[in-house]
NUDOLO-192395 format. One line per 3 residues: number of its first residue (from 1); for each residue x, y, z of C-alpha. Coordinates in nm, 4 decimals. Layout:
// NUDOLO-192395
NUM) X Y Z; ...
//
This chain:
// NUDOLO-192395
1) 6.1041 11.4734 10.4927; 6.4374 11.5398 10.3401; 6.6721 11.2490 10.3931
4) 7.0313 11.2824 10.3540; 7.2571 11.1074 10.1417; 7.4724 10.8576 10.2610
7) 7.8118 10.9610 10.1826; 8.1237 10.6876 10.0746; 8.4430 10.6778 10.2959
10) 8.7771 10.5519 10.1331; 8.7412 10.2538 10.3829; 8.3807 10.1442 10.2041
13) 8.6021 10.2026 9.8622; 8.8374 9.9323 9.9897; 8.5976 9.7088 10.0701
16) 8.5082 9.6765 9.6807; 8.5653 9.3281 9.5110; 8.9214 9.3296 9.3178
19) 8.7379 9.2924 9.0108; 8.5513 9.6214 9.0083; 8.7231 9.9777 8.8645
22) 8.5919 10.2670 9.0633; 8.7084 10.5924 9.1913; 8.6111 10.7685 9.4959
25) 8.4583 11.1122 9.4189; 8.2990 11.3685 9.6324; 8.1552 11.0968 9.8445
28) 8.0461 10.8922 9.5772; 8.1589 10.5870 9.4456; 8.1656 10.6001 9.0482
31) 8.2232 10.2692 8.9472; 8.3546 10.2814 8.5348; 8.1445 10.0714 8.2605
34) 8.3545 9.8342 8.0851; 8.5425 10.0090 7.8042; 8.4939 10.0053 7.4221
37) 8.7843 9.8676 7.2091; 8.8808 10.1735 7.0900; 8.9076 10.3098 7.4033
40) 9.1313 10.0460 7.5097; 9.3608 10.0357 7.1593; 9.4113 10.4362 7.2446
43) 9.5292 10.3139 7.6292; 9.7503 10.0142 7.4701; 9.8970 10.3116 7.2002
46) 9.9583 10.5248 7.4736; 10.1382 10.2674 7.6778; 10.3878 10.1646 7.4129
49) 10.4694 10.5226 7.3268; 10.5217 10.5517 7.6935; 10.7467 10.2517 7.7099
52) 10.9073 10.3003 7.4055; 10.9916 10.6478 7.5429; 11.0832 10.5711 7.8793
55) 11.1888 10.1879 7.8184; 11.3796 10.0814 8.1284; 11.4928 10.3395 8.3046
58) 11.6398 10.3458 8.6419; 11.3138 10.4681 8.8314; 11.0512 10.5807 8.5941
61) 10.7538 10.3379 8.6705; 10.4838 10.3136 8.3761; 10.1273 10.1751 8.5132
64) 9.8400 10.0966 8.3419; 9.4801 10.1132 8.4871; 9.4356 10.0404 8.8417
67) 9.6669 10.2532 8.9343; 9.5193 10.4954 9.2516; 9.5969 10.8190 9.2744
70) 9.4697 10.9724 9.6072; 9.3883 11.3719 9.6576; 9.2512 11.5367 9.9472
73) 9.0338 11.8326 9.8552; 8.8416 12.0034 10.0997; 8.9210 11.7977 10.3908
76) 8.7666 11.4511 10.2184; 8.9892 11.1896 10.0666; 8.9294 11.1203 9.6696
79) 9.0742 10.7682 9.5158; 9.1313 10.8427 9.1261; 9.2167 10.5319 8.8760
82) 9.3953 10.7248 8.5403; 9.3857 10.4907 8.2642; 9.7604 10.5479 8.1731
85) 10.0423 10.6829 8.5172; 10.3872 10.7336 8.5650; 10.5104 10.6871 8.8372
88) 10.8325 10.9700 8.9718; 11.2027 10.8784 8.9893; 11.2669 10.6741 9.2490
91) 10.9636 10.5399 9.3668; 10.8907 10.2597 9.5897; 10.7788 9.9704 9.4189
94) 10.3852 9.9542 9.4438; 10.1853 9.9427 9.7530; 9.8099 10.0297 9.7033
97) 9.8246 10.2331 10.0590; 10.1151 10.4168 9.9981; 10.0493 10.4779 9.6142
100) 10.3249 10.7417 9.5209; 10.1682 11.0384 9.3462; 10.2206 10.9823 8.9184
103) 10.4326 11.2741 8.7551; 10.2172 11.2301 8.4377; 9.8945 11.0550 8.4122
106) 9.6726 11.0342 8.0667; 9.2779 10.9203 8.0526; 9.0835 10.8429 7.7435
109) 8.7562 11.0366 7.7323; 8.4292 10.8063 7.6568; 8.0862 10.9476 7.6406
112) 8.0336 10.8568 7.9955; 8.3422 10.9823 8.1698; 8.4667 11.2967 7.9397
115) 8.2816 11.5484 8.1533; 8.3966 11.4294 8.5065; 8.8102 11.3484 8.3185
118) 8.7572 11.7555 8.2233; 8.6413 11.8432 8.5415; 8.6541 11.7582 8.8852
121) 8.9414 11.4827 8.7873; 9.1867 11.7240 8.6477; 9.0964 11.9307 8.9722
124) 9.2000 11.6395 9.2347; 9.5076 11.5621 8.9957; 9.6103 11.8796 9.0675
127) 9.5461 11.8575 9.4365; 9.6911 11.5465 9.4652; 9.9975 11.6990 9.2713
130) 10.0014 11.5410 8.9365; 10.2254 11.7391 8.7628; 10.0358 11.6525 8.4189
133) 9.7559 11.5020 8.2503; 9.6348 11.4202 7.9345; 9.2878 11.3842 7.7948
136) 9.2931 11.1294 7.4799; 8.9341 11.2824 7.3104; 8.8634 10.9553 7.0285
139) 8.5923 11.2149 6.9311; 8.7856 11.5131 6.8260; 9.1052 11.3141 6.7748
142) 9.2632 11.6166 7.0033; 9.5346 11.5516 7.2578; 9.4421 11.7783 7.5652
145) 9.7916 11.8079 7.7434; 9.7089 11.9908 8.1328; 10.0209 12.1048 8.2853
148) 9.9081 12.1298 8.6402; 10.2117 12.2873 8.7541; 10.2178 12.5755 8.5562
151) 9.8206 12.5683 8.5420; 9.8072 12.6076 8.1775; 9.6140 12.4091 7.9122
154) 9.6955 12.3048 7.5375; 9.5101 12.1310 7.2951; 9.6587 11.8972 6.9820
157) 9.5185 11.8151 6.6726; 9.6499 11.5974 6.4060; 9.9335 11.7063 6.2241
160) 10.0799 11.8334 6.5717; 10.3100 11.6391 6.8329; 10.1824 11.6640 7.1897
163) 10.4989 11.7350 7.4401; 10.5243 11.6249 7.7441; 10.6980 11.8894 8.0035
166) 10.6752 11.6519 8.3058; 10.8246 11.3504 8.0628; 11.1474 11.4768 7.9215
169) 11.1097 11.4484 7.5553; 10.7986 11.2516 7.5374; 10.6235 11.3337 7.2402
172) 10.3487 11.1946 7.0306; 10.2097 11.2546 6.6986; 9.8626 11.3058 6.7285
175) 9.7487 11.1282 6.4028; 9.9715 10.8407 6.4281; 9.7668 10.7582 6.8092
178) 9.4570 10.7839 6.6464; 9.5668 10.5628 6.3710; 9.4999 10.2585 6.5887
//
């Protein structure tokens, strides 16, 4: 007897405990193991590059984890939590239902998320209109910068800056992040 899988809605993904980081995914609900400290130092590095960068400006809105990005893709809707967003110009301040769509957003891989960040979660950014993302690889020490908009791909290594083309001069030298 084949039985078929039960598959998640985004109401059973709101119905999750505050407490609890998970992303709705082709059905399934992927909840995130707690992170290492390096993996959070890279976020925190990222984040003050970001505000140092942006600082206050009139409209660009930095957010840091629990920030939900939501794509539809083949008529069911995904939930995505980047660990790093910004927010567009002029966006509303924060309502988890009407989450505006991040211009930039950056993840940092672990060994339990780097295939799914490479994958189907730079495919939903995309649908979801992210204009870029980055993958922070504490592995390789690479920046992977994804311009979704223009649909092409480049890769950073120390001794190189990653740009930014959705941030406006945002840059960030790739052995000074991994330096932390």
């Amino acid at each position: 007897m084949h039985r078929s899988k039960v598959r998640a809605t985004r109401e059973d993904y709101e119905r999750l405990p505050e407490h609890v980081k998970a992303e709705l995914i082709d059905g399934e609900i992927v909840v995130t193991p707690t992170p290492t400290d390096r993996h959070e130092k890279l976020v925190m590095a990222m984040i003050l590059r970001l505000h140092d960068h942006l600082g206050m400006q009139e409209g660009m809105r930095l957010r840091a984890s629990r920030t939900e990005v939501f794509a539809q893709d083949k008529g069911e809707e995904r939930v995505l939590q980047p660990d790093v967003a910004v927010l567009p110009e002029g966006a509303e301040p924060f309502r988890p239902s009407k989450a505006p769509t991040p211009v930039w957003v950056g993840e940092v891989l672990s060994p339990s998320t780097a295939k799914r960040d490479r994958g189907v979660k730079i495919r939903l950014y995309a649908a979801a209109g992210v204009r870029e993302a980055w993958l922070v690889d504490p592995d390789a020490e690479t920046v992977e910068v994804f311009d979704l908009a223009a649909k092409e791909h480049r890769v950073f290594a120390k001794g190189e800056r990653a740009e930014s083309r959705a941030i406006p001069g945002f840059t960030v030298d790739v052995a000074g992040l991994f330096a932390v």
